[in-house]
C-alpha positions in Angstrom: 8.1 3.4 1.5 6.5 5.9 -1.0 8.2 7.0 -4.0 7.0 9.9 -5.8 8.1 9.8 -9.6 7.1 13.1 -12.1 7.6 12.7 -15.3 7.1 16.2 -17.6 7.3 17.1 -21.3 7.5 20.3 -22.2 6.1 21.3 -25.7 5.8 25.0 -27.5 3.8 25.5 -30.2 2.8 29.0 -31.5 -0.2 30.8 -31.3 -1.0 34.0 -32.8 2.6 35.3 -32.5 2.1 34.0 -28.8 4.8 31.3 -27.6 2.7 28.5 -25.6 4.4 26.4 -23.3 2.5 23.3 -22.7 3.3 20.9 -19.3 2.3 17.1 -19.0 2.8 15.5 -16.3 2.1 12.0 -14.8 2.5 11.4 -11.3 3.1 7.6 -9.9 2.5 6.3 -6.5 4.2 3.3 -4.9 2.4 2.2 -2.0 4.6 0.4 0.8 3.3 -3.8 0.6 0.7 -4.8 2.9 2.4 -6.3 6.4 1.3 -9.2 8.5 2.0 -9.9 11.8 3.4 -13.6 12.8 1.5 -14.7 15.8 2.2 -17.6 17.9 -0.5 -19.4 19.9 -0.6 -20.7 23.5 -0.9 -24.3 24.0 -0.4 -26.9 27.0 2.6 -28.7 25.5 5.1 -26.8 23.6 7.8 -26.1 26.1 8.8 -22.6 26.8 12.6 -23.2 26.1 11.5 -24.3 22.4 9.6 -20.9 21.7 12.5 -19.1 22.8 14.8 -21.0 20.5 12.1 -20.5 17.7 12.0 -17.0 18.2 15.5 -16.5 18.1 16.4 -18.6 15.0 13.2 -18.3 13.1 12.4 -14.6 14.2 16.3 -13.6 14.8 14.8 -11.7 18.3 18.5 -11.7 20.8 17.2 -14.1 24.1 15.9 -11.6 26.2 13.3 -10.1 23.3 12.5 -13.8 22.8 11.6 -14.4 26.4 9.6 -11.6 26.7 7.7 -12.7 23.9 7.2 -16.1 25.0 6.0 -14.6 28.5 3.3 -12.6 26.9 2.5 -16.0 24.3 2.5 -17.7 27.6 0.3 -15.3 29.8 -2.2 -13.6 27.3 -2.6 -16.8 24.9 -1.0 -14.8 22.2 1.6 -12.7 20.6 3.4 -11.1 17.9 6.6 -12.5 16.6 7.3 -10.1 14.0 5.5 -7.7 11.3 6.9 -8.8 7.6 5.5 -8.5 4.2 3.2 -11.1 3.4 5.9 -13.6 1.7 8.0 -13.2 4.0 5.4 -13.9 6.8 4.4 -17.0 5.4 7.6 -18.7 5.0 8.0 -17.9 8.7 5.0 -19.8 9.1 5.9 -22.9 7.1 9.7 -22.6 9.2 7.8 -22.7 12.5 5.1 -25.6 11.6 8.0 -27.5 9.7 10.0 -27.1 13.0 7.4 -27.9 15.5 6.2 -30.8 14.0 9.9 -32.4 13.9 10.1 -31.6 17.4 7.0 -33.0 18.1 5.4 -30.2 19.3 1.6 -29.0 18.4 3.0 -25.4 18.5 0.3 -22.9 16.0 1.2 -19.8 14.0 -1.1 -17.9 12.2 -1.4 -14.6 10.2 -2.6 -11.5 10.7 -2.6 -8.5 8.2 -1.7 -5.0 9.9 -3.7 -1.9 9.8 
């Protein structure tokens, strides 16, 4: 999101019998926070039925976003599980490794910053 902020002063002074207006102005930019995409790795073990469930409850992606995702995981070795500011991102991460390892499963996120 950009925001755009001016803020002006307006001064008069006189010159000669000349009225001079005089404008400052300062302009500030917010740039919109660096995103990173959540990507969850391929492996032998981790069952399809659990990435689902992690998508949907980790990700909240409705079942049949979630099983497309885990078909493309599944096929391509790799996918996107969602785009998020960086904080936000990483406690997806920590959710997901916290998750897997209770489970038992060797399931790997990682992160990726956007361009």
């Amino acid at each position: 999101m950009r925001f755009n902020q001016r803020v002006g002063r307006e001064r008069e002074r006189t010159e000669g019998g000349t009225q001079v207006v005089e404008r400052t102005s300062s302009e500030e930019r917010l740039k919109r926070p660096r995103r990173y995409k959540v990507l969850l790795h391929n492996d032998d073990f981790t069952t399809m039925e659990f990435v689902v469930w992690i998508l949907q409850h980790v990700f909240h992606h409705d079942e049949a976003t979630a099983t497309a995702i885990m078909l493309h995981v599944h096929r391509h070795g790799i996918g996107v599980a969602g785009v998020y500011p960086r904080e936000i991102a990483e406690t997806r991460v920590a959710q997901v490794d916290a998750l897997a390892r209770e489970h038992e499963f060797p399931l790997r996120t990682s992160l990726e910053e956007t361009d």
